[in-house]
C-alpha positions, 0 to 999 in steps of 0.5 A, a space after each residue: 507526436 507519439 512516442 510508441 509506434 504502432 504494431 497492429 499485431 499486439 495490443 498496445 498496454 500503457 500502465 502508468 505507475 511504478 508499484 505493486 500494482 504497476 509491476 504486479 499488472 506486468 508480470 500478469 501480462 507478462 503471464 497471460 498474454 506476452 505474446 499478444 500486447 506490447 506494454 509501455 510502463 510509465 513511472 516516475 522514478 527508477 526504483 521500486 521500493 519494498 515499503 511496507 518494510 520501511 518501519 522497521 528502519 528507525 529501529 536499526 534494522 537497515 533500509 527497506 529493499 529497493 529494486 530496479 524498475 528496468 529490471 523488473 519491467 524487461 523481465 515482464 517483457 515491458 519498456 519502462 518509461 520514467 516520467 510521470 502521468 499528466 493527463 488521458 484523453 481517453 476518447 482519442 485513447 492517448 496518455 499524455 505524459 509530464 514531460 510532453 509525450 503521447 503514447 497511443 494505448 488500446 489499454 490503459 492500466 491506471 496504477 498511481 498509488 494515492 497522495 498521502 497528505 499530513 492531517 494534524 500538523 502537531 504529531 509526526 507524520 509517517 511516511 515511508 518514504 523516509 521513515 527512518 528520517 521521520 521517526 529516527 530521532 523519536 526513537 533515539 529518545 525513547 532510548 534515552 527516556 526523554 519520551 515516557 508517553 507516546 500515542 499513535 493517532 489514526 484520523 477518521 479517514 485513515 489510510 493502511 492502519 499496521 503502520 501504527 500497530 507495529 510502530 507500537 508493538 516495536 517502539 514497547 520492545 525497545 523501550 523494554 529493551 532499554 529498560 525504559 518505561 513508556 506508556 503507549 496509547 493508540 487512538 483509532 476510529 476502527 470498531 476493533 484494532 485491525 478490524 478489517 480482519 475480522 473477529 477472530 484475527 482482531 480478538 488476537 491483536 486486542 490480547 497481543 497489545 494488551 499483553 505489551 501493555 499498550 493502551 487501546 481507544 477504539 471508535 475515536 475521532 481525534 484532534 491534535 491542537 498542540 504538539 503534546 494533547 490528543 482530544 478523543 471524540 465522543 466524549 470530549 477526553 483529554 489524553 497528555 503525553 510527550 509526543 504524538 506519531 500519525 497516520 497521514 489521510 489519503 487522497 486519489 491522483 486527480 488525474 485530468 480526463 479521468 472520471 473521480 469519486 471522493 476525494 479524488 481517488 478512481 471509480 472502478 466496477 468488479 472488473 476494475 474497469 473506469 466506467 465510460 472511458 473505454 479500455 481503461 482499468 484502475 488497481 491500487 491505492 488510486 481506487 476508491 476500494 476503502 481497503 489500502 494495502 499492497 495485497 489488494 493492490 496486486 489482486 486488483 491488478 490481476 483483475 485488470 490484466 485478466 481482462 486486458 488479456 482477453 481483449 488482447 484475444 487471449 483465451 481467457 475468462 475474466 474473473 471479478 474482483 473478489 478481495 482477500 486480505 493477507 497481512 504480516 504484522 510486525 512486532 518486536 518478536 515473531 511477527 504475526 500473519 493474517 488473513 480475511 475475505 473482505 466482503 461489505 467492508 468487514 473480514 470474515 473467514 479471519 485468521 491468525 497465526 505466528 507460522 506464514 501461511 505458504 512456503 512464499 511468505 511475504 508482507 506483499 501477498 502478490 500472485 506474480 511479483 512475490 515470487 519474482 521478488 523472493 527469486 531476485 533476493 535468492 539470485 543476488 544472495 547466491 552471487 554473493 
C-alpha cells in the first residue's frame, strides 16, 4: 500500500533526510518548481538541529538552534513524514520506509547524512549530538586544573576537521581565562592545518595556533592504546598527556537497493545523480565527495533540485557540481572566515578574513536555507 497518492500533474519528489541538504533541496524546489512537483520529505525526527554550533555548548554558550522540521518543510511547500528510510526499490521506483510505508516517487533525493562511529575507544569522542554531555565535564576540569595536557586527534579517515581546531582554540582561552596552564596538542593527518582551504587560508590557521600556543603534528597517523598515550606515525613518537578528545571516522548509510563505494557512502557523477538507478540524486555527507561539511552538502543539494526541476519541465538548465567551501572557524575571540574552491581534493583561490564575507553571514553557507534561518531567528526575536 502506498502512502502518497498519485497526481499526474506534478512531479512526485521524495527526499529522504532531515539536514542541511534535506532542507536545502526543499527550499530550492520550493524555488525553481513548486509549482511542478509534489515533494514528500522523509525524516527520522522532528527537529532540525543547527549542529555546526554544538561546540560551543561545553563552554556555557547555551544549546545549539533547533527548528521545527514541519515548519521548515510546510514553508518549502513540502509534507514532512517523520520516520526513517529502510530501503528503494529503485526499478519499481518505490522508497520503502522503516515502519512499512510505500511512497511511489518519480525523483528520489537521497540526503541521510553519514554514521559517525568511535575509532580509538581511549579518547572522548565528539559528538555533536550531545556535545556539551560528551565534552562538559572535560571542560569543568580544565577549569579546575586537573588536565594540564589535552591532545585533539583526527584518525587517518577523518570526518570535517574544525571541530578540533575550534575545541582547541576555545579549551587555550578558557584555560587563560581560569589562569590555568595547559599544553594543547593537535594530531592530524592533513599536510597543513585545514588543508582543504588552501595555502593562504591554512598559513593563517598555522600563525593563529601558534600564537594560542597550540602544538601542531601534521602528516600523522595515530593510535591511541590507552586513555593517556597517542603514538604518531611515521616515526613511532610517543605523546603523554591527562586526556585525549577525537574525531570520530565516518561511514555511508548503506541504504539497501542503493548501489555503495567505500565504506558505504553513495556514488554520484557531476550532477549528483546515482549512476543506474534512474531518477535518484544523492547530497551531503552520504556522498562519497571526500569533502564533509554543511556548505557543500547545500551546494550539492542545489545541484540535485536543479535537475529534478528540469525533469519536472521547469526551464531550467542544470549546472554541475562545482564545489566551494565557505567555512566559520570559531575561537575563543573573533572567529575567522574561510574561503576555497575545491578542486582534485585541495583549495585554491584560499581566503582568510575576521570580517564575514556577506551581510547573511552563517556557518551553513546555504543559498536558500541560510537566509530562511536568519528570517526565522529575526521573526522569533521581533516576537519577543
Amino acid at each position: 500500500m502506498t502512502t502518497q497518492a498519485p497526481n499526474p500533474q506534478k512531479l512526485r519528489v521524495v527526499i529522504a533526510g532531515g539536514g542541511v541538504s534535506a532542507l536545502e533541496g526543499a527550499l530550492a524546489l520550493a524555488e525553481l518548481a513548486g509549482d511542478r512537483t509534489e515533494v514528500t520529505v522523509i525524516a527520522p525526527g522532528s527537529d532540525f538541529v543547527y549542529r555546526p554550533m554544538t561546540v560551543r555548548e561545553p563552554f556555557a554558550y547555551g544549546p545549539a538552534a533547533h527548528y521545527p522540521l514541519e515548519q521548515i518543510v510546510r514553508d518549502a511547500g513540502a509534507t514532512l513524514l517523520v520516520d526513517g528510510l529502510a530501503w528503494v526499490d529503485a526499478a519499481g521506483q518505490v522508497a520503502h520506509t522503516e515502519s512499512g510505508g510505500a511512497i511511489e516517487y518519480d525523483a528520489l533525493l537521497l540526503a541521510l547524512g553519514a554514521r559517525a562511529c568511535t575509532r580509538y575507544t581511549h579518547a572522548l569522542t565528539i559528538d555533536d549530538r550531545r556535545m556539551d554531555e560528551t565534552l562538559h565535564g572535560l571542560i569543568q576540569d580544565i577549569e579546575g586544573g586537573y588536565i594540564r595536557r589535552l591532545a585533539f586527534v583526527a584518525p587517518s579517515r577523518m570526518a570535517w576537521p574544525f571541530p578540533i581546531y575550534e575545541l582547541a582554540l576555545m579549551a587555550v582561552g578558557r584555560a587563560y581565562d581560569m589562569d590555568v596552564e595547559l599544553k594543547v596538542t593537535i594530531v592530524t593527518p592533513e599536510d597543513a592545518p585545514l588543508a582543504i582551504f588552501g595555502g593562504v587560508a591554512s598559513s593563517a590557521v598555522a600563525e593563529l595556533l601558534q600564537k594560542a600556543g597550540i602544538q601542531l603534528i601534521t602528516s600523522a597517523h595515530a593510535q591511541v592504546p590507552g586513555p593517556k598515550e597517542v603514538v604518531i606515525n611515521p616515526g613511532d613518537r610517543h605523546l603523554e598527556v591527562d586526556r585525549i578528545v577525537a574525531l570520530p571516522e565516518l561511514y555511508g548509510p548503506a541504504i539497501r537497493g542503493i548501489p555503495l563505494g567505500e565504506h558505504g557512502f553513495i556514488r554520484v557523477d557531476r550532477h549528483v545523480r546515482v549512476p543506474d538507478v534512474g531518477p535518484i540524486f544523492a547530497a551531503g555527507d552520504a556522498t562519497e565527495f571526500p569533502v564533509k561539511f554543511g556548505g557543500i552538502a547545500a551546494q550539492q543539494a542545489d545541484v540535485a533540485a536543479q535537475s529534478i526541476a528540469a525533469l519536472a519541465g521547469a526551464p531550467i538548465e542544470p549546472e554541475p557540481f562545482l564545489p566551494e567551501v565557505r567555512g566559520m572557524l570559531l575561537t575563543d575571540g573573533a572567529p575567522r572566515y574561510l574561503y576555497a574552491r575545491i578542486t582534485g581534493g585541495q583549495g585554491f583561490s584560499s581566503e582568510i578574513s575576521e570580517s564575514p564575507p556577506s551581510a547573511q553571514a552563517a556557518k551553513i553557507s546555504a543559498r536558500y536555507l541560510a537566509p530562511y534561518l536568519e528570517q526565522h531567528a529575526a521573526m522569533a526575536e521581533g516576537a519577543k
